[in-house]
Every structure is written in structure tokens, then in C-alpha cells.
N, C-alpha and C positions, 0 to 999 in steps of 0.2 A: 637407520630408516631413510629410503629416499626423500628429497624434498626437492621442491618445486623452484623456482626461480626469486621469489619472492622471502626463501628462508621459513616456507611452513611446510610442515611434513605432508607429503602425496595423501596419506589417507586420511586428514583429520581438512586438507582443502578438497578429497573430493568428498567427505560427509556435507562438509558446508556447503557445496554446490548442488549437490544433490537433493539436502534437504530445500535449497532456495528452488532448486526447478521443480520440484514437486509441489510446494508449496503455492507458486504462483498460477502453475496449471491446475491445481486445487480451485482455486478464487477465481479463475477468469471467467468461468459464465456469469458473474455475479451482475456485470455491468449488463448483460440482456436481463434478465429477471428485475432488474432496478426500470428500464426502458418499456418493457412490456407491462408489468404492474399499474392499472390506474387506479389510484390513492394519493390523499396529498401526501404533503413532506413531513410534515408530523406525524399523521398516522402511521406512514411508513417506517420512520425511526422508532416510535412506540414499538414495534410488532417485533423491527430487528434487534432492537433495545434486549426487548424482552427473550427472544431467541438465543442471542448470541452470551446473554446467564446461563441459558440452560446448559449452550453448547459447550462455554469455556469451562463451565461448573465441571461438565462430564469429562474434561480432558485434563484436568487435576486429580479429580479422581482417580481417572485411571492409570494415570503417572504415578499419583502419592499414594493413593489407597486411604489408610489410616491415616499419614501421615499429611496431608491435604491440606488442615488447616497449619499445622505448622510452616507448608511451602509457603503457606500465604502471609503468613509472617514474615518469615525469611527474606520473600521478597519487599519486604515494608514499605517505606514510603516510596522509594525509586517504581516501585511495582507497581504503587499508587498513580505516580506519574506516566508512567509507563500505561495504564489503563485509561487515562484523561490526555493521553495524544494520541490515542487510537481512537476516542472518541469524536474529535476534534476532526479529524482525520476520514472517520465514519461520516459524519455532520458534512462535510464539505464535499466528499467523495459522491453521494447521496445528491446532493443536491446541485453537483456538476453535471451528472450522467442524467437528472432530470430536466435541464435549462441550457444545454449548450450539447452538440454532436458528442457522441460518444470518441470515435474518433481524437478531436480536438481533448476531450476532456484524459480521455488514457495516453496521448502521449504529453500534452505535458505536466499530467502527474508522472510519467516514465523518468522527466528528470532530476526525478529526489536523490539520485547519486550525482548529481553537483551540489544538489545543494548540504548535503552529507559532507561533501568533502569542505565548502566552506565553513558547515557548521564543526568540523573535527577542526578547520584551521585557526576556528576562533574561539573553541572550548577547551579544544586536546592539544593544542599548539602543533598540528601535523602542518608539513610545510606544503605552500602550493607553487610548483615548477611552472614557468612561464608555458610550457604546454597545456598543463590544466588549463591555466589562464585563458590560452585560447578558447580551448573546449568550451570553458564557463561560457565564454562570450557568441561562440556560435551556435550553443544551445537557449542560451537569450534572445539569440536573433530567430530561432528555427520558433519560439513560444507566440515573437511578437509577428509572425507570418500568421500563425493562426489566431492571434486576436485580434488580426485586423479585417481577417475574413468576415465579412455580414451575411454570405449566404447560405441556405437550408438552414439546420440548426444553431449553429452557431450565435453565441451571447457573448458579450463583454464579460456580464455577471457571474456567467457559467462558467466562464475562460478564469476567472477570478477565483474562484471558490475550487478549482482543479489546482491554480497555484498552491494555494492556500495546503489542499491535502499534502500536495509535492514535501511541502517544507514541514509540515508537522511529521508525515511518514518518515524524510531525511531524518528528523529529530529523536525517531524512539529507535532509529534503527543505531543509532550514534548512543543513544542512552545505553543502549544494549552492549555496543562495543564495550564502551567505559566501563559497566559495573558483568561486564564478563564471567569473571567469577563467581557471579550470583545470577539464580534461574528468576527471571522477569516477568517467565508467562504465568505465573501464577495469578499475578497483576491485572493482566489482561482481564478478568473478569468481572473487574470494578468495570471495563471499559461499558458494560452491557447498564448498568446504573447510569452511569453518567449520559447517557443515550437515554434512555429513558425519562430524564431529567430535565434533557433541552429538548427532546419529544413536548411534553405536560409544558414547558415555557414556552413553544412553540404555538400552541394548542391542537392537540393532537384531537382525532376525530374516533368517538368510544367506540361508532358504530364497526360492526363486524364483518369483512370484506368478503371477499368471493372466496369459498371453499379452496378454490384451484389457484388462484393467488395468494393466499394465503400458506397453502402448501408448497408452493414454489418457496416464498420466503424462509419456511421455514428449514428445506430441505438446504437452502445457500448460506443461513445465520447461524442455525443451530448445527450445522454439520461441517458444509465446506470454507466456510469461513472459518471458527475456532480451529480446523485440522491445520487448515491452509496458513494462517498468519502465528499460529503456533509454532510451525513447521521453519517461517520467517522470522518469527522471535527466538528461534534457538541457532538459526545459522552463524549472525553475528559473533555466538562463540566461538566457533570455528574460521572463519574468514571476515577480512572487514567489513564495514557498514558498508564501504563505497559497492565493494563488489554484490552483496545481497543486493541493494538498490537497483545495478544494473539487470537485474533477472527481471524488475517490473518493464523494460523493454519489451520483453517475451510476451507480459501482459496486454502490452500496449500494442501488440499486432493481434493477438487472440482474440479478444475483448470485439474487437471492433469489426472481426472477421464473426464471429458469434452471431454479431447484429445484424451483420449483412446478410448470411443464412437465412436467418426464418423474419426476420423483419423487414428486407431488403434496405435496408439507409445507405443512401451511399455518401460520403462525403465529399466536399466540394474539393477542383480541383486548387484552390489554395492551400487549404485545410491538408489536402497530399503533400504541396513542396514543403511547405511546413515541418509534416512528417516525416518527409526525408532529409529535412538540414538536421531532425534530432536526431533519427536513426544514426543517419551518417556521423553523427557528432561522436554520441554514447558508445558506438560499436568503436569507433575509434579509442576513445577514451576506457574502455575495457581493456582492448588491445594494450594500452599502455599500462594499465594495472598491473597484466601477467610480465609487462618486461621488465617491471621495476626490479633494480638489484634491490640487494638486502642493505 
């Protein structure tokens, strides 16, 4: 069988690419539907809380069939964990895209493949080459260009809670690498509980929102969302965590091209160079993925 540069076979790296770029153009409206929605931040988790049960519910099902609750076993505690960093992750995601420019907040949650690769250097003992190194550091410098930016949307708090996703996202897609051999998305649907959870501690609002909003949520939580971060939960077995991460790139330009469409937002010209030291950073740092020998 042909294989690629990196020592993985041509068609088990282009399933994994495949499944990530489907999966991210899956998810990308989600940040306009989260922008356009007015509802506070509890209520709003309540509702995807409760959707995104429904939705991961239905996508074990119809993987396992019968055999559904056994997956959910299977996946045990790691799957457990694996649902409460997507929760984490949901929580902070949510509450970026409602307090700081969308823009700002998708690209630097785009750099969860640094921080994947930090977090494989300090879990999985993967080495990191004075090239990373760099990358690391001029995608630190591209984050703090946009949180230093004060104008349009743009928040400190907002800028914070987009880190925040970056590094927990890095964390379940690293989870995923590691227990590889065992299927995680069954996990994922604890993530819809624990959403619900910090919804009700939050204090979520019982009243019942606009038909049309509501069906917006529910068509991005219970649908595109469980297909799409499913789709991301299963990549890692086929290709690393670093390389899955890098497709939230893909996000990080869709997302915010979304919102400019029918919302018009446009982000500030800092919040751009910003943009462009990550771009240029990540596309760089892909590039070196594919050249790595074996």
C-alpha cells in the first residue's frame, strides 16, 4: 500500500482528512447562529445542552443500533472525559462568539494545534523541533495582536474564554489520539448533560424563545454539530491530533465570512494583522507536518 511522507498509509490519511474537512464545514455556520440568536448565555446553553442529547443520542444509535449502550460503555471513563472537554469547550466557545468579534474569537481558537502539540509534548512525550518552537511563539504573538485590539467587538474577556476553548478542544483531540484504539464519540453525549449543568448554575432563563430561533439552534446542536464534531472525534484515529486541529483554520476563515454575509461585522483592521500572523503561522506549520520523515 502507498504511504505518504510521514509513514501512514495514502488511504487511512486521506479518510482522516476527509472526515476533518467535512466535519469542520459541518460546524462552521454555528458561530453566525450563536451571533444572530438574542438570548442570554444560559438560556442558550440550556437549549444546546439539551439538543446536542438528542443529537449525539441519534448518532450512536445509528453507528451501534443495538449495540449503543454497550459503545457507551466501552467508551468508559476516557469517553466520560472526553464529553466534559467538550463541554468546557462548548461553555467558552458560546460565550467567546457572544462578548468579543467573531473573527478574534475563531481564529484564536484556530490555534488548538499548538497547543495539541504542547499538550502531546507534555503528556505523550512527542518531541518539539526548534521549528515548532517558533510557530509556538508567532502564533502567541498573532493571539496577543488581537487582544490588544479594543475596537468594534472586541473583549479581553471574550479574547479569554476563545483561549480557554483553544486549549480544552487541543485536549480531547490529544485524548483521542492516545486511546485511539477505543471509539470516544460515544462519550460525547455525556457532553449535552454537562451543558445543561453549567446552563441551571449559570441560571438559565425557563422562558421559551422565538420559534425561529429556536429552530435555528436546534437545526446547528442537534444536527450539525453531533455530525460535524463526530466526524472530528473519529479523525484522530486515522491522522494526529496536531493535523485534525489544523482544519479548525478552515473554520476560522468560514465562520467569520458567514457573519459577514448576512450580518455585515466587519472586523477591525488589527484584529486582520492578527489574523494573518496566525494564518501565516498554522499554514506554515501544516506545511511542516506533511514534511516530517518517519
Amino acid at each position: 500500500m502507498f504511504c505518504i511522507m510521514d509513514g501512514t498509509p495514502m488511504s487511512t490519511k486521506l479518510t482522516g482528512l476527509s472526515l476533518s474537512f467535512i466535519g469542520v464545514v459541518v460546524i462552521s455556520p454555528d458561530a453566525l447562529v450563536l451571533r444572530w440568536v438574542a438570548m442570554d448565555h444560559g438560556t442558550l446553553l440550556l437549549w444546546r445542552g439539551l439538543f446536542l442529547i438528542a443529537g449525539f443520542s441519534a448518532v450512536i444509535l445509528y453507528q451501534y443500533q443495538l449495540n449503543s449502550l454497550k459503545a457507551l460503555s466501552r467508551a468508559g471513563w476516557f469517553g466520560v472525559l472526553s464529553g466534559f472537554l467538550f463541554a468546557i469547550n462548548t461553555f467558552c466557545y458560546t460565550k467567546s462568539i457572544q462578548l468579543t468579534s467573531v473573527t478574534a474569537a475563531m481564529m484564536i481558537i484556530s490555534t488548538a494545534p499548538v497547543f495539541a502539540a504542547l499538550i502531546s509534548w507534555l503528556l505523550l512525550k512527542e518531541r518539539i523541533n526548534y521549528l515548532t518552537a517558533i510557530v509556538i511563539i508567532c502564533t502567541l504573538v498573532g493571539i496577543a495582536i488581537i487582544a490588544a485590539d479594543s475596537e468594534g467587538h472586541n473583549t479581553i474577556t471574550g479574547n479569554l474564554f476563545a483561549l480557554v476553548c483553544a486549549v480544552s478542544m487541543a485536549m480531547n483531540f490529544v485524548l483521542a489520539r492516545f486511546k485511539s484504539a477505543r471509539d470516544l464519540t460515544p462519550g460525547l453525549v455525556f457532553s449535552g448533560l454537562f451543558i445543561v449543568l453549567l446552563a441551571v448554575l449559570e441560571g438559565a432563563d425557563n422562558t421559551m424563545p422565538e420559534t425561529l430561533q429556536l429552530g435555528a439552534i436546534a437545526i446547528i446542536a442537534m444536527i450539525a454539530l453531533p455530525i460535524g464534531f463526530t466526524l472530528l472525534q473519529i479523525a484522530p484515529r486515522f491522522i494526529s491530533a496536531t493535523d485534525v486541529s489544523l482544519f479548525l483554520l478552515l473554520e476560522a476563515v468560514l465562520a467569520p465570512f458567514w457573519v459577514w454575509l448576512v450580518l455585515s461585522e466587519i472586523p477591525s483592521v488589527t484584529t486582520l494583522i492578527g489574523s494573518v500572523v496566525i494564518c501565516l503561522t498554522l499554514s506554515f506549520y501544516g506545511y511542516l507536518q506533511y514534511l516530517k520523515t518517519p
